[in-house]
N, C-alpha and C positions, 0 to 999 in steps of 0.2 A: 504494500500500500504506500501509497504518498503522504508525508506525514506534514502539515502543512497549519500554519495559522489560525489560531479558532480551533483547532480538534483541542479534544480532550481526553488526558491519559491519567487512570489511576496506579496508585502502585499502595501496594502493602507493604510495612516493614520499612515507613519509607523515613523513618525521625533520623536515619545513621548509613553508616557505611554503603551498599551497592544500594538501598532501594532510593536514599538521597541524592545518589551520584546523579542514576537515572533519573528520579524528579527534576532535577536543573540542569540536566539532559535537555530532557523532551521539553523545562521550559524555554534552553538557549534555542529550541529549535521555534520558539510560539505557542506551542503549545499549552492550552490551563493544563492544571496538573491537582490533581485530589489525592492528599496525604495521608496516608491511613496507618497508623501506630499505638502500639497498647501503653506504650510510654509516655504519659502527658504531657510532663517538664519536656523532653527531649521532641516532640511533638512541636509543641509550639514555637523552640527556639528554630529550631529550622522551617518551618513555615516564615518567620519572621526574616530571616535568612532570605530564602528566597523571594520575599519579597522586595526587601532593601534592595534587589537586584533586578527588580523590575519584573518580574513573575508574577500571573496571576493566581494564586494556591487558594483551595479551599481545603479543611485538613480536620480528621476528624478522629476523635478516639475510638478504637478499635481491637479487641480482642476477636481474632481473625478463628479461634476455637469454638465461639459462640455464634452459631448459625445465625440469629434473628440481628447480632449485631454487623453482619455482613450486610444481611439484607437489608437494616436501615443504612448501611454505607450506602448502598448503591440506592436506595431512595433520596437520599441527603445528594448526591453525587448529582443525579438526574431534577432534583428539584434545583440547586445551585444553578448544571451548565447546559440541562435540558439534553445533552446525549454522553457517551462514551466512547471512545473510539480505540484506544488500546487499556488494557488490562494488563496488571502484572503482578501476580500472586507470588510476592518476595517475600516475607515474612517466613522467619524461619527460628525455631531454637536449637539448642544442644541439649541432653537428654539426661544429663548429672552421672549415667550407670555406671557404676563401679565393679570390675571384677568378671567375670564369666558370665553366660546368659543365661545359666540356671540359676546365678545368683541375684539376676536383676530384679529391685522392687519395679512390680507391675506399674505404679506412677507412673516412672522412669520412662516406658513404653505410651501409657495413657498420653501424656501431655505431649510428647515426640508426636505420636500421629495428630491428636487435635488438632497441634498447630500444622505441621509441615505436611500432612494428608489433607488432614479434614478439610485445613482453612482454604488450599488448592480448590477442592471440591466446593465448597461454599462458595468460595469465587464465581467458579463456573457460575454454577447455578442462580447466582444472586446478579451476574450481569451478562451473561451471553443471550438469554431469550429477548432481552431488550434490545440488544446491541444485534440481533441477528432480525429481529422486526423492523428497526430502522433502515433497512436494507444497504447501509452506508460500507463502505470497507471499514476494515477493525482490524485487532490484532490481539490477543492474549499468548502471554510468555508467564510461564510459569517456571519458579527457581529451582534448579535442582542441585546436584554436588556431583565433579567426580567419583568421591566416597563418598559408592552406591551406585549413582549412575552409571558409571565405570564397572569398577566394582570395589566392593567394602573394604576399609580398612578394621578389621576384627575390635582394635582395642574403642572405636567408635562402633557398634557396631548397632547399635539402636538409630541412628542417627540416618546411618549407611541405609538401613533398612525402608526407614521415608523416605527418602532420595530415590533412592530403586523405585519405590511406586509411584513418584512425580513423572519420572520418565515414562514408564508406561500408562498412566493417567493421560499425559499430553500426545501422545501414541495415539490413546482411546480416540481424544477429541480430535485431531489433526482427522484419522479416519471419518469421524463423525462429521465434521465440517466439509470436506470434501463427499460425502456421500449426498450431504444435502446442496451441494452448490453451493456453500455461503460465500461471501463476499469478507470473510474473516479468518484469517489465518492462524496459528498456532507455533510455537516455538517453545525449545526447553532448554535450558540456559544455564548454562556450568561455567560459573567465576573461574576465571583463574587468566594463563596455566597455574600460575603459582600461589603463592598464600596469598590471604588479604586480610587489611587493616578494619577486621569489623565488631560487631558488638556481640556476634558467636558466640565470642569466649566469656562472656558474662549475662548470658541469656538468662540465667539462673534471679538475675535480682529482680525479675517482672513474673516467674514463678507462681502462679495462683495457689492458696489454700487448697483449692480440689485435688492437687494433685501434690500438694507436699508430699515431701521423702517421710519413710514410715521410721526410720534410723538414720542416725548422725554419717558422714562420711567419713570413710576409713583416713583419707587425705583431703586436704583444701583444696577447696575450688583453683586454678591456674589463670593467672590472667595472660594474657597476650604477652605481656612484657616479661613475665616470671617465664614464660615456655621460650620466648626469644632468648631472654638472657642463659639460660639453660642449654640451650642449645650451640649458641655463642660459648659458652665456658667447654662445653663439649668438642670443639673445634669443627662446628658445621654451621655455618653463613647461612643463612633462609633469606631466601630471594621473594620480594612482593611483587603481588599485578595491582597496580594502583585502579582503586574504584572508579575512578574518571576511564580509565580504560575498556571495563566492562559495560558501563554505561551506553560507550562507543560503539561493542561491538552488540548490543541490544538495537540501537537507531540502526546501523547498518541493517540487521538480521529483519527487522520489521520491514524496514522498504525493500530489502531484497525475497521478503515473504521463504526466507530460509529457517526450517525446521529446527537444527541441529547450531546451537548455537555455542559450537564447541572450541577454543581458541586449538592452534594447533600446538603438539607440544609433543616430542620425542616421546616421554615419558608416561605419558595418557596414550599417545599412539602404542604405542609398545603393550600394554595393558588390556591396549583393545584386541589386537591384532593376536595376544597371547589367551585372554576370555574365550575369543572365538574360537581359536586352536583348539583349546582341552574341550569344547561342548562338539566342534566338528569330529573330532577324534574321541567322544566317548570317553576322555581323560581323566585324571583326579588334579582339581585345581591347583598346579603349584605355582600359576601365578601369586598366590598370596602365602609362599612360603617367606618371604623375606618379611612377613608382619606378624607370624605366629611367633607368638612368645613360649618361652618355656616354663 
């Protein structure tokens, strides 16, 4: 699709790291932009952000878990700019699991799919029948991860597990939109190649009561900076893909109406190319022998 002045793009997730970038993305491109985050401080100063920038944002609190609150998103969204034109289900957590998956409290699992399944699903639903009535072009990108999309890294492995089903989720709907003709595309979108600077790694502090941990954790939460410095002392340099960069290749992927919004990278290519191998050949996966721990 042609992304042009006057559309209007939501995104989830959108108070921080990629779902921001993208919001003042698609503003630098004209576009109004509807800010959807369960973090309200962190909500509102970025709205205000992109405003001082000359951005038209309407921005609203969201817990992307709670069905009925998607769906007043996309009422509020339509009431506000009267249509929608891209969608981007970014909102995503980390899932606290500690230890082996027979050892996982079920929370753990709960709140992982709510947000990073459910709130995909909720998406759909709360704005593609509108967006596909309007018979306008469109576009929904929904967030995935190479851990999972790819495939899982074990020691994340609840996380992995949501991921995997976005891809295939965005699979479903790509078929689905092409079977009915839409004039709306679909796209599934893996940050990277390399790390990024996001609020990932402290997903934990917007954690709902419904799903609190049932027992303390064996070790403390890790912020971004504790796992960088750690790594650094370890003698291993971690290379970032700056969020302006995915942003980038999001606009791209929409007007190119490309599926697979996958950066190229040795290292994911390799991964893929080795996935396929062991399912082609009946194999035991040891692409992920280099992550099993002992």
């Amino acid at each position: 699709m042609e992304l042009t002045a006057g559309q209007v793009a939501v995104v989830t997730g959108a108070a921080s790291g990629i779902g921001l970038a993208m919001a003042r993305r698609f503003a630098a491109e004209g576009l109004r932009v509807v800010l959807a985050d369960v973090e309200e401080g962190a909500l509102e100063k970025a709205a205000a952000h992109l405003r001082a920038e000359g951005a038209d944002v309407h921005a609203r609190v969201v817990d992307v878990a709670v069905r009925q609150q998607v769906l007043d998103l996309a009422e509020s969204a339509y009431d506000t700019y009267g249509a929608v034109h891209v969608l981007c289900n970014n909102a995503g957590v980390g899932s606290g699991a500690e230890g082996r998956m027979w050892e996982h409290e079920p929370n753990d699992w709960e709140w992982a799919f709510a947000v990073n399944v459910w709130g995909v699903f909720h998406g759909i639903q709360a704005f593609l029948p509108r967006m596909l009535a309007a018979g306008e072009p469109g576009h929904v990108v929904n967030t995935s991860s190479g851990d999972g999309g790819i495939a899982p890294l074990p020691t994340a492995s609840v996380y992995a597990v949501t991921k995997a089903a976005v891809v295939t989720m965005t699979e479903s709907l790509y078929a689905h939109l092409r079977a009915e003709h839409a004039r709306v595309g679909a796209s599934v979108l893996f940050p990277g190649p390399h790390m990024l600077r996001t609020g990932l790694w402290e997903s934990h502090r917007n954690r709902p009561g419904r799903y609190a941990k049932e027992r303390p954790r064996k070790t403390p939460y890790r912020s971004l900076g504790q796992w960088e410095a750690a790594m650094k002392e370890a003698g291993r340099e971690v290379e970032f893909t700056p969020v302006e960069e995915v942003a980038g290749l999001v606009v791209d992927g929409v007007r190119a109406d490309r599926f697979w919004l996958l950066p190229g990278s040795e290292r994911s290519d390799a991964q893929i190319r080795a996935r396929a191998a062991s399912m082609l050949d009946r194999a035991n996966p040891s692409y992920l022998e280099s992550f099993i721990l002992d």
